[in-house]
C-alpha positions in Angstrom: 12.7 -47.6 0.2 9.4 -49.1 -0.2 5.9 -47.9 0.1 5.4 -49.8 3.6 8.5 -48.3 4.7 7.3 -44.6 4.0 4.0 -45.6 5.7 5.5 -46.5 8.3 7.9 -43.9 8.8 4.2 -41.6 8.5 2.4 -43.6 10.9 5.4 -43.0 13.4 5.6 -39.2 12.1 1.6 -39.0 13.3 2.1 -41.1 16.7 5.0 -38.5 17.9 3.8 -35.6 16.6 0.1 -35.6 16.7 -2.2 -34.1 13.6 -3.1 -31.3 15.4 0.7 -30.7 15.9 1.0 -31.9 11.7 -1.2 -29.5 10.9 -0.1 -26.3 12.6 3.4 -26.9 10.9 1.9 -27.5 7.1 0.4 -24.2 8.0 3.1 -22.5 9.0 5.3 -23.9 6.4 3.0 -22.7 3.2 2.6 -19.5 4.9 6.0 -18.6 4.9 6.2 -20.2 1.6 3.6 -18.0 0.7 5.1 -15.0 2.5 8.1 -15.6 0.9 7.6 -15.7 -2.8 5.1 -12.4 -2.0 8.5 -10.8 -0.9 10.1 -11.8 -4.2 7.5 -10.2 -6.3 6.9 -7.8 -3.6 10.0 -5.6 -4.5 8.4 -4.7 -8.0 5.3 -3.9 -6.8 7.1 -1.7 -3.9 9.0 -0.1 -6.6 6.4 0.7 -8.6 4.3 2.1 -5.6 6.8 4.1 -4.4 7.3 5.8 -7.9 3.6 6.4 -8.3 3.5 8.2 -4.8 6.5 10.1 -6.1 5.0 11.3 -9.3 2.1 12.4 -7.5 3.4 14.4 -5.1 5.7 15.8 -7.7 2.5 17.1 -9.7 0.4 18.2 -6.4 3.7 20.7 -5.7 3.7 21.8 -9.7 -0.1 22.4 -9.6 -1.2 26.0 -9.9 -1.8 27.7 -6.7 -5.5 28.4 -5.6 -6.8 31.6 -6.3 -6.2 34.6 -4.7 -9.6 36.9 -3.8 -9.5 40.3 -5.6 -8.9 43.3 -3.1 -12.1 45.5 -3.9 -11.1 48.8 -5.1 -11.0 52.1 -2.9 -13.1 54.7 -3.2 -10.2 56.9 -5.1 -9.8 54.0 -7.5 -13.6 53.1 -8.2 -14.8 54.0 -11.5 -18.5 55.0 -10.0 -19.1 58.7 -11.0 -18.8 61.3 -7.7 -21.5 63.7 -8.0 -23.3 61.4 -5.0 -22.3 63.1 -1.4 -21.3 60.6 1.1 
């Protein structure tokens, strides 16, 4: 196949198709390209996501729980002296 055959097999290509048409489907081709090899590195990534997420949630439920206001003590348990009437 010569070079005057593959530009004209091109020049046909354009005439059917249009460039508008040529270029919406070069688009559409790299972006699933694209989309594609994303989804092939993706499931690391996911992975490692996933056990980040874990480990966190793992060390929110291990944290200490907040503290707890003291009840103040009664007047039976206070260690104020009585000699004051009420």
């Amino acid at each position: 196949m010569s070079i005057t055959h593959i530009v004209l097999l091109l020049l046909v290509v354009v005439l059917i198709f249009g460039t508008k048409k040529l270029r919406n489907i070069g688009s559409d081709l790299g972006g699933a390209m694209r989309d594609f090899k994303k989804g092939m590195d993706g499931d690391e990534e996911a992975k490692e996501a996933r056990e980040r997420e874990e480990r966190l949630r793992a060390d929110n439920l291990r944290a200490d729980p907040p503290p707890v206001n003291p009840i103040p003590p009664t007047h039976a348990e206070s260690t104020e002296p009585r000699d004051r009437a009420p």
